[in-house]
MDAnalysis code that builds the backbone (N, CA, C; Angstrom):
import MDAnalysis as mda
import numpy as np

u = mda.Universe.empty(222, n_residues=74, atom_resindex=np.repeat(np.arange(74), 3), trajectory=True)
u.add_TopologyAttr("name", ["N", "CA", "C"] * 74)
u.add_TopologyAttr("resid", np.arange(1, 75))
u.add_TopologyAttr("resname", ["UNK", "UNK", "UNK", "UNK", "UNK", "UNK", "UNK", "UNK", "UNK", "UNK", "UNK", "UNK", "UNK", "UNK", "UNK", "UNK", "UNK", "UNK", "UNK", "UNK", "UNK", "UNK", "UNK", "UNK", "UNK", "UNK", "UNK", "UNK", "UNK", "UNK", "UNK", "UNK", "UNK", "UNK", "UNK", "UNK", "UNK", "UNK", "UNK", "UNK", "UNK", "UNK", "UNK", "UNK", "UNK", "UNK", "UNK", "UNK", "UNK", "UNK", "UNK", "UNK", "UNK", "UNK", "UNK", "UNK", "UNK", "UNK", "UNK", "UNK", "UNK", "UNK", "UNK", "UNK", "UNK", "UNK", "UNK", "UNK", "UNK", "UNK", "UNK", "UNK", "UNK", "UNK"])
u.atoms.positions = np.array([
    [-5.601, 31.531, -287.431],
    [-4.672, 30.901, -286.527],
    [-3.255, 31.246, -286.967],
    [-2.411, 31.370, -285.560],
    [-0.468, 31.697, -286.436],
    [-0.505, 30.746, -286.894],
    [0.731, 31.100, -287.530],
    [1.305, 29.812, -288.470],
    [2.591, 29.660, -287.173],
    [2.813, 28.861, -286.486],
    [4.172, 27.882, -285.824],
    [5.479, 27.912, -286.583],
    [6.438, 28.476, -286.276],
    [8.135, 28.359, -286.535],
    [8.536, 28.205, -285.855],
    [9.451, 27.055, -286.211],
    [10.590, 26.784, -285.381],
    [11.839, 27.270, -285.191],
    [12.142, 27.804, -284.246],
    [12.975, 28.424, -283.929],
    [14.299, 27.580, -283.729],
    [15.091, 28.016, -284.071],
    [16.430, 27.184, -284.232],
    [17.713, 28.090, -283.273],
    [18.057, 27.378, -282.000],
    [18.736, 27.632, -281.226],
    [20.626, 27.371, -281.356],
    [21.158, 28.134, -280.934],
    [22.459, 27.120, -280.543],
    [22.791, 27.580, -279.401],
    [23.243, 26.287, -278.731],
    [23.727, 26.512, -277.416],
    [24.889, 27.291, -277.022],
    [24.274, 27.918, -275.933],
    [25.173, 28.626, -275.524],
    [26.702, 27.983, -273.962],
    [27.650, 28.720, -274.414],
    [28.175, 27.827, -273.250],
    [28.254, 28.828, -271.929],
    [28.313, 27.978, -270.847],
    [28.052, 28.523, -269.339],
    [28.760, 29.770, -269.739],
    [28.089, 30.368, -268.824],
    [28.098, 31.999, -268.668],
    [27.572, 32.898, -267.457],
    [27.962, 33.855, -267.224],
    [27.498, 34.896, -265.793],
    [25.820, 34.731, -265.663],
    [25.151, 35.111, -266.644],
    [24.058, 35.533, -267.089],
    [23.260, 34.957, -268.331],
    [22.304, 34.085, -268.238],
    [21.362, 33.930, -269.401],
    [20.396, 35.047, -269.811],
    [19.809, 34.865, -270.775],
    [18.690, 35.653, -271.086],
    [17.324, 34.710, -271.361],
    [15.960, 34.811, -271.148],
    [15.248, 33.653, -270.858],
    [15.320, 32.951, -272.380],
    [15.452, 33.643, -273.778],
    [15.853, 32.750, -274.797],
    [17.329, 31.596, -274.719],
    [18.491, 32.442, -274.343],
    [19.632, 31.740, -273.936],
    [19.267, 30.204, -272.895],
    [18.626, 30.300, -271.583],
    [18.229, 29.934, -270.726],
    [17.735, 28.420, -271.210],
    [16.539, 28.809, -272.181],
    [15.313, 28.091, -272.595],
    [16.197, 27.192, -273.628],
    [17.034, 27.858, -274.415],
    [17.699, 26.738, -275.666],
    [18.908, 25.871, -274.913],
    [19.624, 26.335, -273.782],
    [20.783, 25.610, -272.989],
    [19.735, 24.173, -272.186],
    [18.924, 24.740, -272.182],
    [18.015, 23.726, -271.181],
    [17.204, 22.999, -272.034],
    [16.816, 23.165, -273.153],
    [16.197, 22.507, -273.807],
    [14.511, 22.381, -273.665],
    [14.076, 23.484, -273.604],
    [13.153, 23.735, -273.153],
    [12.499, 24.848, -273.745],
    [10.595, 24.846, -274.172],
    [10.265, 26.186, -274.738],
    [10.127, 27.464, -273.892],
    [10.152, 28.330, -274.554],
    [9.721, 29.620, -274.152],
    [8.428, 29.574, -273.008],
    [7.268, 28.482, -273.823],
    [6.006, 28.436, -273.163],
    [6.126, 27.886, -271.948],
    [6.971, 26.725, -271.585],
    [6.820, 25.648, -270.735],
    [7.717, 26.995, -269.395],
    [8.955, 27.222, -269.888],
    [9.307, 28.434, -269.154],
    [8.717, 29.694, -268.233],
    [7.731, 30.027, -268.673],
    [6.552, 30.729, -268.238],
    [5.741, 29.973, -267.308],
    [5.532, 28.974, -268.295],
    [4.541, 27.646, -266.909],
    [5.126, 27.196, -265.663],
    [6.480, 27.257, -265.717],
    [7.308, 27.103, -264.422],
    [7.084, 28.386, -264.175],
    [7.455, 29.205, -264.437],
    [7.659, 30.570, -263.350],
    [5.797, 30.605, -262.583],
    [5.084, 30.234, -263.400],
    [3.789, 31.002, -262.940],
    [3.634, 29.696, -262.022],
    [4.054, 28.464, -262.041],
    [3.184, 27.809, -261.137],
    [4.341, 27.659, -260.297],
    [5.604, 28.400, -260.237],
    [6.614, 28.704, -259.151],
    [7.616, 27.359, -259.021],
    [7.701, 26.718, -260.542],
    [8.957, 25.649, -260.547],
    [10.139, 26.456, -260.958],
    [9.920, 27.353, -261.824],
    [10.933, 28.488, -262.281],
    [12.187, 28.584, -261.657],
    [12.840, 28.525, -262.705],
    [14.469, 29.585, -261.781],
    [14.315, 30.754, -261.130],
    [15.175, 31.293, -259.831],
    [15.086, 32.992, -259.952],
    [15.527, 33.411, -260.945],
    [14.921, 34.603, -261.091],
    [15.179, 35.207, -262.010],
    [15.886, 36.882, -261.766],
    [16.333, 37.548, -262.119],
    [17.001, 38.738, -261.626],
    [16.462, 40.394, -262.910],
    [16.903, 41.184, -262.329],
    [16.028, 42.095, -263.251],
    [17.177, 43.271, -264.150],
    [17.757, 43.611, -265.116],
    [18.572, 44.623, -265.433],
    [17.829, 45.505, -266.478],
    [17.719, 46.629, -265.572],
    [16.841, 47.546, -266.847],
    [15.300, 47.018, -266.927],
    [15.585, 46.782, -268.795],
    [13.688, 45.961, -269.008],
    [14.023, 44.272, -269.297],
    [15.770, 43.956, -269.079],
    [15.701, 42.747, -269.430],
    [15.528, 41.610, -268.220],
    [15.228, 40.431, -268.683],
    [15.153, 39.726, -267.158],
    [16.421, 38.334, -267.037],
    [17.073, 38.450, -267.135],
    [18.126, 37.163, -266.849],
    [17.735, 36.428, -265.606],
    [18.771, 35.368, -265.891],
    [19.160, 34.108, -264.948],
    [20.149, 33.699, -264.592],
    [20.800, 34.052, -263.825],
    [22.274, 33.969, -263.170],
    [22.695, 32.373, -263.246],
    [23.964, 32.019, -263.470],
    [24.407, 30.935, -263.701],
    [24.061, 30.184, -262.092],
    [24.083, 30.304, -261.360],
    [23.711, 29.897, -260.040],
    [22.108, 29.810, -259.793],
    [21.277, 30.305, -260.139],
    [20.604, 30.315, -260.475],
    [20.005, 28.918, -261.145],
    [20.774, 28.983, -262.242],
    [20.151, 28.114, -263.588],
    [20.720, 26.549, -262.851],
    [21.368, 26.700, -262.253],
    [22.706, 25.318, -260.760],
    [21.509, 25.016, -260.247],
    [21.459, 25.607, -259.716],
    [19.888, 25.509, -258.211],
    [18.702, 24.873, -258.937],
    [18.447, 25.650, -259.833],
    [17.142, 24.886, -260.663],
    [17.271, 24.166, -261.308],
    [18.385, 23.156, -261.845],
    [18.607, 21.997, -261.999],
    [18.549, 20.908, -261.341],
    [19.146, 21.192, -260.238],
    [19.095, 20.396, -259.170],
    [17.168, 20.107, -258.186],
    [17.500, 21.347, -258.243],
    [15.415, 21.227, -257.774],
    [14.624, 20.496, -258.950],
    [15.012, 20.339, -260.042],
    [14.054, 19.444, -260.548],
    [14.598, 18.440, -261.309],
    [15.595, 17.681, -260.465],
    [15.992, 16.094, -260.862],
    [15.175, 15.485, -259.953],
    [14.828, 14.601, -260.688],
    [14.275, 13.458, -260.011],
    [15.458, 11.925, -259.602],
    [14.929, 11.397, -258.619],
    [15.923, 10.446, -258.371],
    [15.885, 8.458, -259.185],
    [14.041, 8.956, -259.512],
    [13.436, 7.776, -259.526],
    [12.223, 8.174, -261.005],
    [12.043, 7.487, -262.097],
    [10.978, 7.822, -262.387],
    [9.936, 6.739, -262.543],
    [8.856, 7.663, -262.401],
    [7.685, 6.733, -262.215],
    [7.379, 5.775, -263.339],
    [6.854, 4.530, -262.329],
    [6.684, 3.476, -263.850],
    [5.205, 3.301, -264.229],
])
């Protein structure tokens, strides 16, 4: 079995362009759970340069907003 590290982030401040590590540590959020949104289509868009894949600051706006909730369940 791997052995688990923790990866130690610092935030980045708003910017044109994330990168899905940038993205994932501003949001507070793993790498894994990141993937689980895109595949079950909660995901940010995402945009393509070269082999890298960013997330446009508008982008990262929009998908904030799509997943606030107003109310949480009790």
């Amino acid at each position: 079995m791997r052995k688990r590290t923790k990866v130690l982030c610092t935030p980045v401040p708003a910017q044109p362009a994330y990168s899905i590590a940038q993205f994932c540590c501003h949001h507070g959020i793993s790498r894994s759970l990141f993937y689980r949104l895109l595949h079950d289509g909660l995901g940010p868009r995402v945009m393509k340069a070269g082999k890298r894949t960013l997330i446009s600051q508008e982008a990262a706006e929009e998908w904030r907003r799509k997943m606030e909730v107003t109310e949480l369940a009790a």
